[in-house]
C-alpha positions as semicolon CSV with decimal commas, in nm:
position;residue;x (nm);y (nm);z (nm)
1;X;4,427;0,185;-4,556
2;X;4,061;0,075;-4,466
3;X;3,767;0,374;-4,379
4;X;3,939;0,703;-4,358
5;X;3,751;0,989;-4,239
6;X;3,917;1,347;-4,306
7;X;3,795;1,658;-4,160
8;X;3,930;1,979;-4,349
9;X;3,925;2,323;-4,226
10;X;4,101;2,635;-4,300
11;X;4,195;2,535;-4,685
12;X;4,396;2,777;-4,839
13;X;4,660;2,805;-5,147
14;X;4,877;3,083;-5,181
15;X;5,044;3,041;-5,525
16;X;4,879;2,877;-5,780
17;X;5,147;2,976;-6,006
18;X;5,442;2,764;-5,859
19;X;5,432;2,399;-5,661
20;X;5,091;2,431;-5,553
21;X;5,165;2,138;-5,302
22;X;5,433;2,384;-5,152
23;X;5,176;2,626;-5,129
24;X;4,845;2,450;-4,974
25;X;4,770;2,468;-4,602
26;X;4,496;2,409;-4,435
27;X;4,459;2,188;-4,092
28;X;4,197;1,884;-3,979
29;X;4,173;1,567;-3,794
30;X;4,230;1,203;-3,984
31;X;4,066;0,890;-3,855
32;X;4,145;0,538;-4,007
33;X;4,042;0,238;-3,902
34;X;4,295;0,036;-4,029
35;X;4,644;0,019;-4,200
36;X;4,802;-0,347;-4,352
37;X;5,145;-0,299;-4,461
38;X;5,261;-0,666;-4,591
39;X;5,253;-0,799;-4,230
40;X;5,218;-0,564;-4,020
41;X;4,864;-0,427;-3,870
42;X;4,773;-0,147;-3,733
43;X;4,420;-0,005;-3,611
44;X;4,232;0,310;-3,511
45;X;4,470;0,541;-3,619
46;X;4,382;0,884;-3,491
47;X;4,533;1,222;-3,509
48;X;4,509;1,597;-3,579
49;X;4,648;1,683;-3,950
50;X;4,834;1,998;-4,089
51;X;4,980;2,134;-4,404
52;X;5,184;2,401;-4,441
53;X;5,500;2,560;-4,689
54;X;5,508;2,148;-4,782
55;X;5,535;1,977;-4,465
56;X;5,251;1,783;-4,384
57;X;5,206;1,650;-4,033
58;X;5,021;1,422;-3,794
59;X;4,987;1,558;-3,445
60;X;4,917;1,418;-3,185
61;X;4,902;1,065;-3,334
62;X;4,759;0,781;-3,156
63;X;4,690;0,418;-3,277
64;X;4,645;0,066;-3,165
65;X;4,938;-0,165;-3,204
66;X;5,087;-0,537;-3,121
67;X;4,778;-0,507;-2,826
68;X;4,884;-0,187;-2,697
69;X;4,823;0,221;-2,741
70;X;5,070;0,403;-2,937
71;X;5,130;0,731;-2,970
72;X;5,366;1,016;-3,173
73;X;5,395;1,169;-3,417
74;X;5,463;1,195;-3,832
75;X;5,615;1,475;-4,070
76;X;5,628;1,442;-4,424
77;X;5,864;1,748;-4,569
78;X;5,804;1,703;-4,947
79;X;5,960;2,042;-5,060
80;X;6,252;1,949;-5,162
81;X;6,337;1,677;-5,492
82;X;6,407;1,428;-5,209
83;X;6,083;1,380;-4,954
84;X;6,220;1,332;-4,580
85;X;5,926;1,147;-4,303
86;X;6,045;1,169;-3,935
87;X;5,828;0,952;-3,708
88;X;5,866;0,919;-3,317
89;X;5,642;0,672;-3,136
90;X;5,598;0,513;-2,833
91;X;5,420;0,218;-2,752
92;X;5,365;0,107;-2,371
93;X;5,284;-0,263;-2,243
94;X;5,361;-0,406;-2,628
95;X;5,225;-0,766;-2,610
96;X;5,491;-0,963;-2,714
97;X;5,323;-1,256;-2,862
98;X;5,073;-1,023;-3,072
99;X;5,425;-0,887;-3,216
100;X;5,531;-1,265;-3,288
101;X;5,182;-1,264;-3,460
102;X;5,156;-1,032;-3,678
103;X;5,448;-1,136;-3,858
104;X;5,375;-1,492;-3,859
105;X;5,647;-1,591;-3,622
106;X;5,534;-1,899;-3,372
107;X;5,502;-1,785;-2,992
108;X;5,863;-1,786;-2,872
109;X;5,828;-1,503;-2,577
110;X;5,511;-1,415;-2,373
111;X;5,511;-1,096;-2,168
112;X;5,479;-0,702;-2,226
113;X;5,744;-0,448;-2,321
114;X;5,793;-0,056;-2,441
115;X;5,869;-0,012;-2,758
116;X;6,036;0,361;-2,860
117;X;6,174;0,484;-3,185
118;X;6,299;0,818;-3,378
119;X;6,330;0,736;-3,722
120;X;6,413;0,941;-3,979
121;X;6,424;0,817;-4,346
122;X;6,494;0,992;-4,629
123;X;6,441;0,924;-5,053
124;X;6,690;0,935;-5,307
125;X;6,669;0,835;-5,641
126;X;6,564;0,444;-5,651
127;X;6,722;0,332;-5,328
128;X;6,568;0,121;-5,065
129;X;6,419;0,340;-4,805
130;X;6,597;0,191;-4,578
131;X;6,926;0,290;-4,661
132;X;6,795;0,616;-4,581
133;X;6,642;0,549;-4,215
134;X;6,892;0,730;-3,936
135;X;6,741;0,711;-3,560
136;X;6,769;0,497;-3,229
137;X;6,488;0,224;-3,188
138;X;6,396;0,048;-2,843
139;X;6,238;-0,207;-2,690
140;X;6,253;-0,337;-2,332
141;X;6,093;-0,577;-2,099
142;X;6,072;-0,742;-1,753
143;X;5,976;-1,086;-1,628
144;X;5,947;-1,227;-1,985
145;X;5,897;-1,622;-2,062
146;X;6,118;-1,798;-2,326
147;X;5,900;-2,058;-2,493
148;X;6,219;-2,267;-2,647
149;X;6,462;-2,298;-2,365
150;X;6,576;-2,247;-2,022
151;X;6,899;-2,060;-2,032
152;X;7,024;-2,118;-1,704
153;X;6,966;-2,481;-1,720
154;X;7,165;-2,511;-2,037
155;X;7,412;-2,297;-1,920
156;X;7,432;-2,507;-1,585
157;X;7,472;-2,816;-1,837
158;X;7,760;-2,645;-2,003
159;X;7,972;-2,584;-1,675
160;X;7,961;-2,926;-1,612
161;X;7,947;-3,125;-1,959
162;X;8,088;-2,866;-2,172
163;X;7,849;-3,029;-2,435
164;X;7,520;-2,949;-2,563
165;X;7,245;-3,104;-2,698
166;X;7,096;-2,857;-2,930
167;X;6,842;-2,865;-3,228
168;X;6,846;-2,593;-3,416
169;X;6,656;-2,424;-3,746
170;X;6,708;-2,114;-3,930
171;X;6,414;-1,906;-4,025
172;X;6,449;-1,541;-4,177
173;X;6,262;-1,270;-4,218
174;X;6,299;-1,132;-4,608
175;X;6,040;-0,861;-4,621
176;X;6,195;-0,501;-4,661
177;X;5,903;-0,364;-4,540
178;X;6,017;-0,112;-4,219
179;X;5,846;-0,309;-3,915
180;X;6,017;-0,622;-4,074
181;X;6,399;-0,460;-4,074
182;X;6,302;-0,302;-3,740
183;X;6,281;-0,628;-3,596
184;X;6,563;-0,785;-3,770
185;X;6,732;-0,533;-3,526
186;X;6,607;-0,724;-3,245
187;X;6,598;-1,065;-3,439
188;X;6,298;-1,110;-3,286
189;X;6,170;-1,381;-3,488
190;X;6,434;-1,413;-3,644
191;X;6,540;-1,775;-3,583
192;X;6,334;-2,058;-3,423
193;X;6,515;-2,268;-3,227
194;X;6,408;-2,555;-2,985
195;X;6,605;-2,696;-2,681
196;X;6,604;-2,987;-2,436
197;X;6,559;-2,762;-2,132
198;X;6,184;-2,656;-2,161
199;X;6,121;-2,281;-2,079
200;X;6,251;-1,978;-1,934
201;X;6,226;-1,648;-1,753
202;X;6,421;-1,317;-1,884
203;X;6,395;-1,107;-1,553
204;X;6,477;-0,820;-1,761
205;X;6,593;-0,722;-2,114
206;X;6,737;-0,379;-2,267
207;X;6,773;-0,376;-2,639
208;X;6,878;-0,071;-2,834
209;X;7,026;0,067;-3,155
210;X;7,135;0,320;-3,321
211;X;7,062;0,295;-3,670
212;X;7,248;0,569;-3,957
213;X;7,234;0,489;-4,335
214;X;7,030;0,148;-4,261
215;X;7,297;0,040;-3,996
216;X;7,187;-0,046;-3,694
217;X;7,446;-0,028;-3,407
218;X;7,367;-0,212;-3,109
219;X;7,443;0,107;-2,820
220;X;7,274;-0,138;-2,491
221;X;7,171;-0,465;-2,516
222;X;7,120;-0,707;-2,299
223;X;6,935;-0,938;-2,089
224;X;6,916;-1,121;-1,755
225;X;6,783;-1,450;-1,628
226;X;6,755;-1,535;-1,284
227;X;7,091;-1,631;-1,288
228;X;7,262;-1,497;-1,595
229;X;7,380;-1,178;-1,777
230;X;7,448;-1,176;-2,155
231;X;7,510;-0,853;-2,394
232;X;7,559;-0,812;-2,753
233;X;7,765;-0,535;-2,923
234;X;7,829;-0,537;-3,317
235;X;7,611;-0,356;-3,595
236;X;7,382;-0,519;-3,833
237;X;7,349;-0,384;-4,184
238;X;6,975;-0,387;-4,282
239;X;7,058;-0,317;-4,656
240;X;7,280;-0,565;-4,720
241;X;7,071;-0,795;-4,462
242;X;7,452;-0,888;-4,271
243;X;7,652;-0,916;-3,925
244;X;7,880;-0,672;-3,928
245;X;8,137;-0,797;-3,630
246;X;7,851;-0,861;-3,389
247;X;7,955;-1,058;-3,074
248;X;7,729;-1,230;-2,823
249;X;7,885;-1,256;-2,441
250;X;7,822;-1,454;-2,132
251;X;7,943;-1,197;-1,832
252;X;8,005;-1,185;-1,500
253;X;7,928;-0,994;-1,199
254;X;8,174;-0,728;-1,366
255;X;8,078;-0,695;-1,694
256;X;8,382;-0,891;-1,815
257;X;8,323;-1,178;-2,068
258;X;8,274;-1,562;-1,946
259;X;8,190;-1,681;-2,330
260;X;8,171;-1,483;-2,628
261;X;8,070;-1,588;-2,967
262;X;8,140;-1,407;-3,284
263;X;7,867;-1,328;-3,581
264;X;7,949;-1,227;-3,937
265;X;7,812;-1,261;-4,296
266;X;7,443;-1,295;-4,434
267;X;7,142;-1,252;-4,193
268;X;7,056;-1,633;-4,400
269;X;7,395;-1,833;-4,376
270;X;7,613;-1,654;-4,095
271;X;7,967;-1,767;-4,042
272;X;7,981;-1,841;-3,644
273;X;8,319;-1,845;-3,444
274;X;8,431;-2,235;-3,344
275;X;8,425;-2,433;-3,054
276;X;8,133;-2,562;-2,894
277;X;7,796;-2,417;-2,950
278;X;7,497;-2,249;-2,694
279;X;7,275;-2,110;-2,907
280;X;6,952;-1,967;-2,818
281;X;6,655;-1,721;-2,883
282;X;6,638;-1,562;-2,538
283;X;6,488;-1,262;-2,667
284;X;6,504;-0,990;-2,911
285;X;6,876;-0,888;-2,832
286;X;7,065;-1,217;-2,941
287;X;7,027;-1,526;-3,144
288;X;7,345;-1,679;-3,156
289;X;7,521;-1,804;-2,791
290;X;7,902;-1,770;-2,621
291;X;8,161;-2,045;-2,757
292;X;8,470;-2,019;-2,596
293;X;8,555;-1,946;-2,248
294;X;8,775;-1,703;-2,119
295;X;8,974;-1,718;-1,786
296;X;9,038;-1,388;-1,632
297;X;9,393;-1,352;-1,459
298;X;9,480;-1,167;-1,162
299;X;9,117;-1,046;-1,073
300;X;9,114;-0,804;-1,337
301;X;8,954;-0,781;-1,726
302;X;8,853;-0,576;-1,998
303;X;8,477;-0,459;-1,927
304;X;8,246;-0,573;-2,226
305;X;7,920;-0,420;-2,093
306;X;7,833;-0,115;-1,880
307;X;7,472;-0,061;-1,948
308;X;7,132;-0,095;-1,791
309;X;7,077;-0,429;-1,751
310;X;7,229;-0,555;-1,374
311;X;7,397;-0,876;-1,287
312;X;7,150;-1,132;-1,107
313;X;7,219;-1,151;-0,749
């Protein structure tokens, strides 16, 4: 943290006998002009500060972020042997390639989105923090561009080829810092990929999780091209850095699945389902793409996806 200025009013303790941390209050405003965590950057960090019976909060809580205002809050309840910090923040018009930036990812996807998280982690003994994170985190977007590949045209390609012609390289994020897992959640970043098709538009993109004990569980995502609907369901374990079932779908006007591909094993080496591959980085929601096709019979089919994001007209 770079040039913090504290204001402190209203200091009081009332025990000096026991915990005096459990006993100090008092109430201020905190300004800092900057916070590097690994990575991650954050600027003109503003908000009104309290203490009181060991909780010590920031409230409101405003900051610039990825090129865009954020704002929150942050609780720090240190009275009991285990400290638990909640933080909720919202960030509105998130520039997506100052994300890609900041953690030294090459520009894959121009455009704006809202990020929105509830996180709530909690120490115990020596394990990572992030085995103790519970919460949902967000992020959605409209009328995005896809540096690396045009999915419809590939897609197109497929219906008539059934082949691909596909580079591909793995790249992984390793830092355990919490912006870094966060967007393993997303895999934003998360592989770099190039494609004979040039680029893209995502007309819109939902992506969120659940996350308990570190696992994040994928509750809506998906995106849409001009032409094309895919979801992902599965969890990803941000401990362990794995797949944990997840599966990546190509659906149609019902929800039910055209091609599906199945993810499991290490975040670095993951075992992917056979048959021929699409694979893509279409945005935050998927990495991996649909490998074997799926007739459905009689009109009818199990519904993979429900959620927000709309089939293409």
């Amino acid at each position: 943290m770079k040039d913090i200025n504290l204001i402190i009013r209203d200091f009081s303790i009332a025990d000096t006998s026991g915990n005096i941390i459990k006993n100090v209050s008092f109430a201020g405003v905190m300004d800092c002009k900057e916070l590097r965590r690994k990575d991650l950057k954050i600027d003109s960090i503003k908000g009104g500060i309290k203490a009181e019976k060991g909780v010590l909060s920031l409230k409101p809580l405003t900051m610039d972020i990825f090129g865009a205002k954020g704002e929150g809050d942050f609780a720090a309840d240190i009275t009991e042997a285990d400290p638990e910090y909640k933080i909720n923040l919202s960030v509105s018009k998130l520039d997506f390639e100052r994300l890609q930036e900041s953690f030294g990812v090459p520009r894959l996807i121009s455009g704006k989105g809202d990020l929105a998280a509830s996180l709530t982690v909690k120490e115990k003994g020596g394990r990572s923090l992030i085995k103790g994170m519970d919460g949902t985190l967000s992020l959605r977007g409209d009328n995005l561009i896809n540096y690396t590949m045009d999915l419809d045209k590939v897609l197109s390609t497929y219906e008539t080829s059934q082949k691909f012609n596909l580079v591909r390289r793995w790249r992984f994020f390793h830092s355990r810092s919490l912006g870094t897992a966060a967007l393993k959640g997303y895999h934003y970043g998360a592989v770099y990929y190039q494609a004979q098709g040039g680029r893209g538009t995502i007309t819109h993109f939902v992506s969120h999780w659940k996350i308990k004990d570190g696992v994040a569980d994928a509750t809506d995502c998906a995106l849409a091209t001009l032409h094309n609907r895919v979801a992902l369901k599965g969890k990803l374990n941000l401990v362990s850095e794995r797949y944990d079932n997840v599966i990546v779908a190509l659906l149609d006007d019902k929800g039910c699945v055209k091609l599906k591909q199945g993810i499991s094993g290490p975040f670095g080496s993951p075992r992917v389902s056979a048959v021929s591959a699409v694979e893509s980085l279409a945005g935050p929601i998927f990495d991996l793409y649909s490998k074997a096709r799926r007739f459905i019979q009689g009109g009818k089919c199990e519904v993979f996806y429900n959620g927000a994001v709309e089939q293409p007209r």
